[in-house]
N, C-alpha and C positions, 0 to 999 in steps of 0.2 A: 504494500500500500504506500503510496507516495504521500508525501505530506507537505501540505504549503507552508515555506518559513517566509510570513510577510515581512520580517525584519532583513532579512537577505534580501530579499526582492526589491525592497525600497535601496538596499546601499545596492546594490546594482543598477537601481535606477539612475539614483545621483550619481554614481561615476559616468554613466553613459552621459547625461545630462551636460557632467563637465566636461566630459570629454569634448560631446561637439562646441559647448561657448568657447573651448580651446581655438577647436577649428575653423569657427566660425570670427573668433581675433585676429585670427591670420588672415582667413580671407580679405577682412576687414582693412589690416592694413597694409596692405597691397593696394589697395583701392584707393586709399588714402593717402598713400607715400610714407608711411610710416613705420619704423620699425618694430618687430612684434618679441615679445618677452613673456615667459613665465613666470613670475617671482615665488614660486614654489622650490625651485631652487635658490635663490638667491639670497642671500642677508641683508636684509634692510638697516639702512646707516643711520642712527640714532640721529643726529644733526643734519640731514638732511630731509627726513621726516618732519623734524621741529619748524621748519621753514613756514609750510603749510598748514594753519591751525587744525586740528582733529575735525570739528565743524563742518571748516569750509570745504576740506578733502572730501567729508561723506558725502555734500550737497552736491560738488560738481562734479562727484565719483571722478578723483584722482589722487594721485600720493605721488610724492619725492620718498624714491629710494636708496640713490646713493650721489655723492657728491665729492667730486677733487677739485680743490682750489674753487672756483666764480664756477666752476663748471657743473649742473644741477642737472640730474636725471631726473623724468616725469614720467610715472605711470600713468595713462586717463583709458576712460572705454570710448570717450567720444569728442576727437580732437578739435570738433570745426563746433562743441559746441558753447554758444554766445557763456555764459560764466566762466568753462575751461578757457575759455582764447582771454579772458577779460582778467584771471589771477595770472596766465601767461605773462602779457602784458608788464602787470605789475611784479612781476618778478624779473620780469627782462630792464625793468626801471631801476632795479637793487642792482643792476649790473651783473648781475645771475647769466650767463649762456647756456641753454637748456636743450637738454638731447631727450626727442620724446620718443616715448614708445606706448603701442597698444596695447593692452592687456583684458583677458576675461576679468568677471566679476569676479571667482574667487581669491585671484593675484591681489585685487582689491583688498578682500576682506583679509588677506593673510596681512599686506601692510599696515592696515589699521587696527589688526588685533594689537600692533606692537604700539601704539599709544599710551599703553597701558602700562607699559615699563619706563616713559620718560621719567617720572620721578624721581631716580635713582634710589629711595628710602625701598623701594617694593621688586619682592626676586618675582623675575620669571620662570616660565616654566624649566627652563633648561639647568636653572640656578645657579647662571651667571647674572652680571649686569655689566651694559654697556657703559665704556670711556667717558666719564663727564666731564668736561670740559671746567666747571666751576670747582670742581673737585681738583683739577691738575693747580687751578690757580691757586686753591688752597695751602695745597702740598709746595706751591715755587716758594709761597712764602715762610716753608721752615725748613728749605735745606739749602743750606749752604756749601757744606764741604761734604764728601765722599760718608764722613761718619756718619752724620747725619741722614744722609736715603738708606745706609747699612743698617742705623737703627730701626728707623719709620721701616723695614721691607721684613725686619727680623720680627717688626713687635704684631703685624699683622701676617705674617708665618704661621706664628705661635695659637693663631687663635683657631674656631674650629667654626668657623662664622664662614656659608657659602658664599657671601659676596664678598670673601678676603682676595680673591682673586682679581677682580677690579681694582680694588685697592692699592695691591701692590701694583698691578700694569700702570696706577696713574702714577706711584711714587716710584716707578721706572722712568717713567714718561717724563713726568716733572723735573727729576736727577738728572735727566740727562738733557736735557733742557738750559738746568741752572748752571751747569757746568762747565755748558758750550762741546757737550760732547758731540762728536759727526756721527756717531755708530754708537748701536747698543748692541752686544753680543749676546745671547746665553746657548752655552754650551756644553749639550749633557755628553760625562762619561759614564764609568763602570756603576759608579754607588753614590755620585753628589753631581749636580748641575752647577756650570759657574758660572756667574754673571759679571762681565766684563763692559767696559765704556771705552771708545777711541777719545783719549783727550790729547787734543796737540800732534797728531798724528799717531800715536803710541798705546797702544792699549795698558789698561788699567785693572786690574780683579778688584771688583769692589765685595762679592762675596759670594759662598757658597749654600744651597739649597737644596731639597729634596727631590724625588724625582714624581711625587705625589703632587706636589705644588706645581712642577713645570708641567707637567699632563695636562692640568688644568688653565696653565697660563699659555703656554701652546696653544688652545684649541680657542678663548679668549682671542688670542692676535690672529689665527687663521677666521674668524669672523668678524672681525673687525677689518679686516684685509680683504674680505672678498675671497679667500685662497680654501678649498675642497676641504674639509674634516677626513676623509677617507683615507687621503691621497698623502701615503707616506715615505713610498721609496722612490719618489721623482720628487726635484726640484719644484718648489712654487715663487712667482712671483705678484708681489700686490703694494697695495699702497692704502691707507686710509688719514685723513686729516682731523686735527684738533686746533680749537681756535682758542686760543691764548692773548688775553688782554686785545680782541677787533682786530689780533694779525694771524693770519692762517698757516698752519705750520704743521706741512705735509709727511708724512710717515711711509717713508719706504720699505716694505718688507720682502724679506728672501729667504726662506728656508731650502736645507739642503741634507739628504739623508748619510745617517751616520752608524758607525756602529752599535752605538749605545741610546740611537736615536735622533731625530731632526734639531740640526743646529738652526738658530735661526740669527737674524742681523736685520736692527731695525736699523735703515740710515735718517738719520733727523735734516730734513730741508727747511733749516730756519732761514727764511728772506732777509734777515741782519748780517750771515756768517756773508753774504756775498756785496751787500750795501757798503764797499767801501769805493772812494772816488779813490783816482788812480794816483795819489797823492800819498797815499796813503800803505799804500804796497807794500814799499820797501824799494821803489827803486832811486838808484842813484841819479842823482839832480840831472848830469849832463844825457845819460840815459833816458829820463822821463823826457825832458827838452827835446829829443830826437824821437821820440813815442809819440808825444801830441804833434808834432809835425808830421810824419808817416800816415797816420791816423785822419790826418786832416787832409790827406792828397785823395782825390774822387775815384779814382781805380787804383789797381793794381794789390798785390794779395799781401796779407802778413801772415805770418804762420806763427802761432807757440807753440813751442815741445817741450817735452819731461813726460817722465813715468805719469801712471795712474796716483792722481791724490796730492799733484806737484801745484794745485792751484792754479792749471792752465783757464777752468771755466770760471773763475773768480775775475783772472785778466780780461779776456774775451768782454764779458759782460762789464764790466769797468772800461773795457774800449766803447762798446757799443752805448750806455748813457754817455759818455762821452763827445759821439756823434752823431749820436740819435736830437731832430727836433722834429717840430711838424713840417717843415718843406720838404722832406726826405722817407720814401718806404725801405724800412727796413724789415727782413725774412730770417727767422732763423729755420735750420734743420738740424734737429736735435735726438739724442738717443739716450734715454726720455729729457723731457721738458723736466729740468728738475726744480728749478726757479722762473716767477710770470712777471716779466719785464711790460709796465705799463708802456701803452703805442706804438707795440713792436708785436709784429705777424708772427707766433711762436711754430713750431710744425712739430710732429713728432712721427719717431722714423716706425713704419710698421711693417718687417722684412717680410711675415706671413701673408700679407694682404699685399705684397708688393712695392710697398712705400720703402725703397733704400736710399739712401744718401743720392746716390745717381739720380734716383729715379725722382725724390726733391726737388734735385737742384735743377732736375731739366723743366720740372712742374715752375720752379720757383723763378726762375728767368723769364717765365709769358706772363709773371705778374709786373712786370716795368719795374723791378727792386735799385733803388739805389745801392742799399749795403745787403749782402749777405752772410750769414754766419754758418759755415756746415760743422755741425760737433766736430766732425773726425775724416780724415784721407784714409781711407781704409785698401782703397784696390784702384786699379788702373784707371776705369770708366770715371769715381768722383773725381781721380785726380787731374783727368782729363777737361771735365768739364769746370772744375772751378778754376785752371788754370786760364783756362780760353774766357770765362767768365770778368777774368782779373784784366785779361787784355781787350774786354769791349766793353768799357765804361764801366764796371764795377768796382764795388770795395771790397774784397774778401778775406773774413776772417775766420782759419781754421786752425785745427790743432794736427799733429803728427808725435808719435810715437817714436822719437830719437834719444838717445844718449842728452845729445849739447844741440847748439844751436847749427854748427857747421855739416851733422849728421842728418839735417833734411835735405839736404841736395842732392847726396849719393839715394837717400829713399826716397824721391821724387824721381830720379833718374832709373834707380829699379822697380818702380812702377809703370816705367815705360814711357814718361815725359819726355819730350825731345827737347837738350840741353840749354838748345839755341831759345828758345818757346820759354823755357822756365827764367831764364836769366831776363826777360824780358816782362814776363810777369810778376816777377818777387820784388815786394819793394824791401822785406823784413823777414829777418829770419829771427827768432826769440827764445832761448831756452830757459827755465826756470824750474826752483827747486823751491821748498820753504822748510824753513828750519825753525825751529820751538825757538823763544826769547826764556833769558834765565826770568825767574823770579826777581825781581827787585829788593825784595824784604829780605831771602836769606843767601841769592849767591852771594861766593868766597873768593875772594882774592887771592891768587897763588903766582909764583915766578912761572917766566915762561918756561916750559921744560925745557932742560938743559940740551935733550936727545932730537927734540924737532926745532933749535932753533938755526942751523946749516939750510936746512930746508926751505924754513917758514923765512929767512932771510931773503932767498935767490928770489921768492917771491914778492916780499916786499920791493925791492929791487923793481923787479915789472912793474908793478902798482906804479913806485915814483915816477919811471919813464914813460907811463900814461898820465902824468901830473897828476895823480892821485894822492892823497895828504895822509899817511900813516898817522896815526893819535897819540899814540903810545907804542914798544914794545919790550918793556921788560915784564909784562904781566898780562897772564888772562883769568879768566873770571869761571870759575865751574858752579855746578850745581849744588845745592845743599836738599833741601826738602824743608816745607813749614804748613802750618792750617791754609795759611793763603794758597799756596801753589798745588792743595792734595796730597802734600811729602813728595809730590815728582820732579820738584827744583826748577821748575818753567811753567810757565804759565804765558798762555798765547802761541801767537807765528808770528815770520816776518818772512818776504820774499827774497831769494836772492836770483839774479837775474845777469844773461849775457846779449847778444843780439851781433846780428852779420848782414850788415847792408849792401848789398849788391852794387860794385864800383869797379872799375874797369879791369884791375888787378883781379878781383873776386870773380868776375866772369870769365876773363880767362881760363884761371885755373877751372870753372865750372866745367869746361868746353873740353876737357882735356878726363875726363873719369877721375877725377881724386879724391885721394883719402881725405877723412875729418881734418888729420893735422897738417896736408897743405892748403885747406882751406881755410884752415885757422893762419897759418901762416901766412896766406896771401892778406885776410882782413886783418892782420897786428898795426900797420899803421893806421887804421879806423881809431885806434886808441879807445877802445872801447871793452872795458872791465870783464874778466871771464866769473863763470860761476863762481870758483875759487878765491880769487881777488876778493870780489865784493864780500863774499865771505867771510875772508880774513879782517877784511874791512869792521864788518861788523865785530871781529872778536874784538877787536884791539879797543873796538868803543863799548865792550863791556855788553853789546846787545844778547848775544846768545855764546856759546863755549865753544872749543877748540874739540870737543870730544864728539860735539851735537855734527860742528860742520864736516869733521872725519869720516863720520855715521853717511851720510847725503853727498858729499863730493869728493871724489877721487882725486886729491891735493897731489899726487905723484907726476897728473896727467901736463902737470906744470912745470916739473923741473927733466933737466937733462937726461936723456936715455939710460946713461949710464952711472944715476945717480941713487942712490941704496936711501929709501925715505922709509926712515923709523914708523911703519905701520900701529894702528891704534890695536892697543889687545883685543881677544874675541871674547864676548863673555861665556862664563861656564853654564848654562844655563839654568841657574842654580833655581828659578821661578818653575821648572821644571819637573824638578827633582819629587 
């Protein structure tokens, strides 16, 4: 005998039901031009939600789900109609740029259940709670130094309270905020998690944790991020933002699978760390004089190089305020947009979808651009086209992956530049590094070592013959540790910087396949300061140590072939141990 179960029957219904208002949002926005979404997958973003009042969302049937930077995602079911277009409107007035999409009613109803959890006082069902923003400002204002977030993180540790997870991610958040840190680490081993900070370029352990707590704080930032719960033995990448005191200050996240489990790395894009006028830098006077002149010629390309993390996009963007006003469009292509430069065209590069630097810069030149910025020369075709770009009226500003400054010619020319084409194009070649400044409060004064000073002489020596003023040298200045500086003896950066302008000598040799050092060679009468130099420059004025500029430049690559330079020791890795 069969038997009718009407309560199966009805959830069979409903799913059929939902299924076709699925099908039927698609078809919908096709018709429409709009993009179509489920947010049954998706994580709805706490402050993008708040945007929209609860109310006004139900009436016009729509929701804001997630948002980066000004840039505001919209759920609606019915986009042309008069209330949806009229909060549109008034959101595009906040300066909001809004990427819509269609959605069934229940995508609806899944975002608006989450109204429910803005209070931060009230758990959700999952027995988490989302990143409060008022909450982070809370926490800037009690930590100061390193001790301080290791207390606040250990005393909400300790408790057995489900929303200590929040808690601690804000007094993460906040720590590495106050600190000026670029990266937040945590990274689990065998039997403890460690949580680490990049301060000054240099990582930091601020302390260690359980692997119960990181379970929890993991799956916390993979929702906040947009990034899969499931998904543990591939890479993720995401982003989510917090607004701090009316400045938005976007969260980079990246996890990567490990043995003992996903490491992850929040990078912090505070819009202050790159708000410096170029004055500001660290470059040397006649150096900057020769930067804002370059900078101010209407074509022709300048390149910076250094490693990953050497402050190349900190310059760039201090060129471009720089030259940026309203008579002028400027374009960037970028891999990602990591900071939103006001009245500048920002792009970001999407290899999956075909968006490559190439394929930018050939988009970006039918926009009539006065200046161009391409993040990066990666292969033959960008390097093709920004160079030709540089010789038909443009300004361009890119970066390269070299050693020094004189090491973008030879990789411009094994990209397959033609020598004669490049020399024509460059107006500036730039390499730069940054190096940590000592603490003020507790570096120490010591003689110059007795073992480098043969060395750090023949140098000096160059300096003078480019008229450059030595300060001092019977002493330089090392690191100590104090509350002010974290105990890491520095506190801050500073740039140091070389540059190879392209003069008849320098093209020669260009014309000819040479090495770095006959390039350097040919530009020595430019008189114009090498990394090294400026360097030492700075030790001798007490800005940063003779240990930090060891660390960052190859001082050997300055004296004589055959010249034996007292190398700095390697440390034992005793942080290790």
């Amino acid at each position: 005998m069969v038997q009718f179960d009407e309560d199966k029957q009805n959830r069979n219904l409903k799913e059929l039901l939902e299924e076709e208002e699925e099908q039927s949002a698609k078809i919908l926005s096709q018709k429409y031009g709009v993009k179509y979404v489920d947010l049954s997958g998706i994580p709805i973003n706490s402050d993008a939600l708040r945007i929209i009042p609860e109310a006004e969302a139900r009436a016009r049937e729509m929701a804001a789900f997630k948002i980066v930077g000004k840039k505001l995602f919209v759920a609606v079911r019915a986009p042309n109609k008069d209330s949806v277009v009229e909060m549109l409107d008034k959101l595009k007035e906040k300066d909001y740029t809004i990427e819509l999409y269609m959605v069934a009613r229940q995508s609806l109803e899944k975002a608006w259940e989450r109204y429910k959890d803005l209070s931060f006082a009230m758990e959700t069902k999952a027995g988490t709670l989302d990143i409060s923003n008022n909450e982070i400002e809370d926490f800037l204002k009690k930590v100061n130094t390193l001790a301080d977030i290791e207390s606040l993180i250990n005393e909400k540790v300790d408790t057995n309270k489900v929303y200590r997870i929040s808690k601690i991610l804000a007094i993460v958040i906040a720590g590495g905020i106050s600190t000026e840190a670029s990266d937040i680490h945590i990274e689990p081993e065998e039997k403890i998690v460690r949580l680490r900070y990049r301060l000054d370029g240099s990582l930091v352990e601020l302390l260690q944790f359980d692997k119960e707590t990181y379970q929890l704080l993991i799956s916390r930032i993979k929702l906040l991020s947009g990034l899969k719960l499931n998904i543990k033995d591939n890479s993720q990448d995401g982003r989510f933002s917090v607004k701090i005191y009316n400045e938005n200050i976007e969260i980079r996240t990246s996890t990567l699978p490990g043995a003992f489990g996903e490491s992850v790395v929040l990078r912090i894009l505070n819009p202050k760390s790159i708000q410096f006028p170029l004055k500001d830098l660290g470059i040397p006077p006649r150096l900057l004089e020769l930067f804002v002149r370059e900078i101010s010629k209407p074509n022709g390309m300048i390149l910076t190089t250094g490693p990953t993390g050497s402050g190349k996009t900190t310059t760039l963007y201090a060129f471009l305020r720089r030259v940026h006003n309203s008579e002028i469009k400027v374009v960037t292509i970028e891999d990602p947009v990591e900071y939103h430069l006001e009245g500048i065209v920002q792009t970001q590069v999407e290899a999956e979808k075909g968006y490559t630097f190439a394929a930018g810069l050939r988009s970006t030149l039918r926009q009539d651009p006065d200046v161009i910025m391409v993040g990066e020369i990666r292969d033959n075709e960008t390097a093709e086209i920004a160079v030709h770009a540089a010789l038909t009226g443009h300004l361009v500003f890119s970066t390269l992956h070299t050693n020094n400054a004189a090491g973008a010619f030879p990789r411009l020319i094994d990209l397959g530049v033609n020598p004669k084409i490049l020399v024509s194009a460059i107006n500036l070649a730039i390499a730069q590094r940054l190096l940590r400044r000592l603490c003020l409060k507790c570096r120490k004064q010591i003689p110059t070592p007795a073992d480098k000073k043969p060395a750090l002489e023949i140098i000096w020596q160059k300096l003078e013959k480019k008229g450059a003023k030595v300060s001092q040298k019977d002493f330089v200045y090392e690191a100590v540790g104090c509350p002010e500086c974290n105990k890491t003896g520095y506190k801050g950066r500073i740039g140091i910087y070389e540059a190879i302008l392209i003069d008849r000598s320098v093209e020669e040799a260009i014309q000819n396949n040479p090495s770095e050092r006959e390039i350097v060679a040919a530009a020595d009468p430019q008189n114009i300061l090498s990394l090294a130099q400026d360097g030492l420059l700075k030790v001798a004025d007490g800005v940063t140590s003779l240990a930090e500029l060891e660390s960052i430049v190859d001082l050997s690559f300055e004296l004589p072939e055959n010249f034996e330079y007292s190398a700095p020791e390697i440390r034992d890795g005793e942080d290790m141990k």
